[in-house]
C-alpha positions in Angstrom: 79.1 42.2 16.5 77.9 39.2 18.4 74.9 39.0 16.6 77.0 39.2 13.3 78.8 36.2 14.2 76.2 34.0 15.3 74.4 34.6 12.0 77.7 33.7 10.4 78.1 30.5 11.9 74.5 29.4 11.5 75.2 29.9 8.0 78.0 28.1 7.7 76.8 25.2 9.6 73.4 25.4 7.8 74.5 25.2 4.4 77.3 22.5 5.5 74.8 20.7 6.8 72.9 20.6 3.9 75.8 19.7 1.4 76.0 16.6 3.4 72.9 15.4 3.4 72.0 16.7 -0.1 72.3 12.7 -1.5 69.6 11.3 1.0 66.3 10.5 -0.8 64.0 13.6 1.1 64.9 17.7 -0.1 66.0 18.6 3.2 69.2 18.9 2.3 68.6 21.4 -0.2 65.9 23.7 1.9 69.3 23.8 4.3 71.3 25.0 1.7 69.1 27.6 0.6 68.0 28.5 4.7 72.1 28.9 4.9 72.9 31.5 2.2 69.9 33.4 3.1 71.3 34.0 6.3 75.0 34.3 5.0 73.6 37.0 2.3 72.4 39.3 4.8 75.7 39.0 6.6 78.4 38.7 3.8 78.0 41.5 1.2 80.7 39.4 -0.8 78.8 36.4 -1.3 75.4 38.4 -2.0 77.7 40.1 -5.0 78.8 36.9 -6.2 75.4 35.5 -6.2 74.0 38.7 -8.2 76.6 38.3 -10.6 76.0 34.8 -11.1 72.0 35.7 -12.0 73.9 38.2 -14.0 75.7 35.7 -16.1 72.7 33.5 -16.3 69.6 35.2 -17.1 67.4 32.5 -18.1 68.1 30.7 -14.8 67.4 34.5 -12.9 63.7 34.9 -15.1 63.0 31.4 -13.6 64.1 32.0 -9.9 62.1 35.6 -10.5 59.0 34.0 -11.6 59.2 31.3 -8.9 59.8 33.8 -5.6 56.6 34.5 -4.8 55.5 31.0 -4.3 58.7 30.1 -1.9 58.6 31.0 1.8 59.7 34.2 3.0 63.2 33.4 3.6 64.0 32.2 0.4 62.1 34.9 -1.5 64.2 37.6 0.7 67.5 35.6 -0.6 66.4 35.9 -4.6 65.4 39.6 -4.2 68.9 40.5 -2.6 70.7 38.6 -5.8 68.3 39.8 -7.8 70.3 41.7 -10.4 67.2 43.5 -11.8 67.0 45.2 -8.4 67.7 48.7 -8.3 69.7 48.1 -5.2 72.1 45.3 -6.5 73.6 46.8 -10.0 77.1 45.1 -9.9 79.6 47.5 -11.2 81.2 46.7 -14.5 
C-alpha cells in the first residue's frame, strides 16, 4: 500500500514536473513526462486503458511508437508495451 502510493506521487510529481518545464530549450521536460506515466501505468490500471485506447484510435502513431521501442531505454519501452494495443494482454473491450 505504501509502496503504491509513493509510486503514485512520484508519478504525479514527475510528469508535473515535466509539463512545466517542457518550453525550456533541452528535452528534459519531455523524458520526465514519459519517466512519469511509466510509473503511473504500472500503478493506475485506468490510465494504462486510456493510453491503449488512445494507440487504439491512432494506429499510425502506435506502428511508429512500435517500431521505435526498442531503441528507447527500458523504462519507456516497458510503458509502450503496457499500451500497446496489439498485446495480447491489453485488448480493450468494445
Amino acid at each position: 500500500m505504501i509502496k503504491r502510493s509513493v509510486n503514485l506521487l512520484t508519478g504525479i510529481l514527475l510528469v508535473l514536473t515535466g509539463l512545466i518545464i517542457t518550453p525550456l530549450p533541452i528535452p528534459l521536460g519531455l523524458i520526465l513526462v514519459v519517466l512519469g506515466l511509466s510509473v503511473l501505468v504500472t500503478v493506475l490500471p485506468s490510465l494504462r486503458f486510456s493510453l491503449t485506447r488512445l494507440r487504439c484510435r491512432y494506429p499510425a502513431i502506435s506502428l511508429k511508437l512500435r517500431r521505435l521501442s526498442p531503441k528507447l531505454p527500458g523504462f519507456a519501452r516497458r510503458l509502450l508495451d503496457h499500451t500497446d494495443p496489439d498485446h495480447k494482454d491489453n485488448h480493450p473491450p468494445g
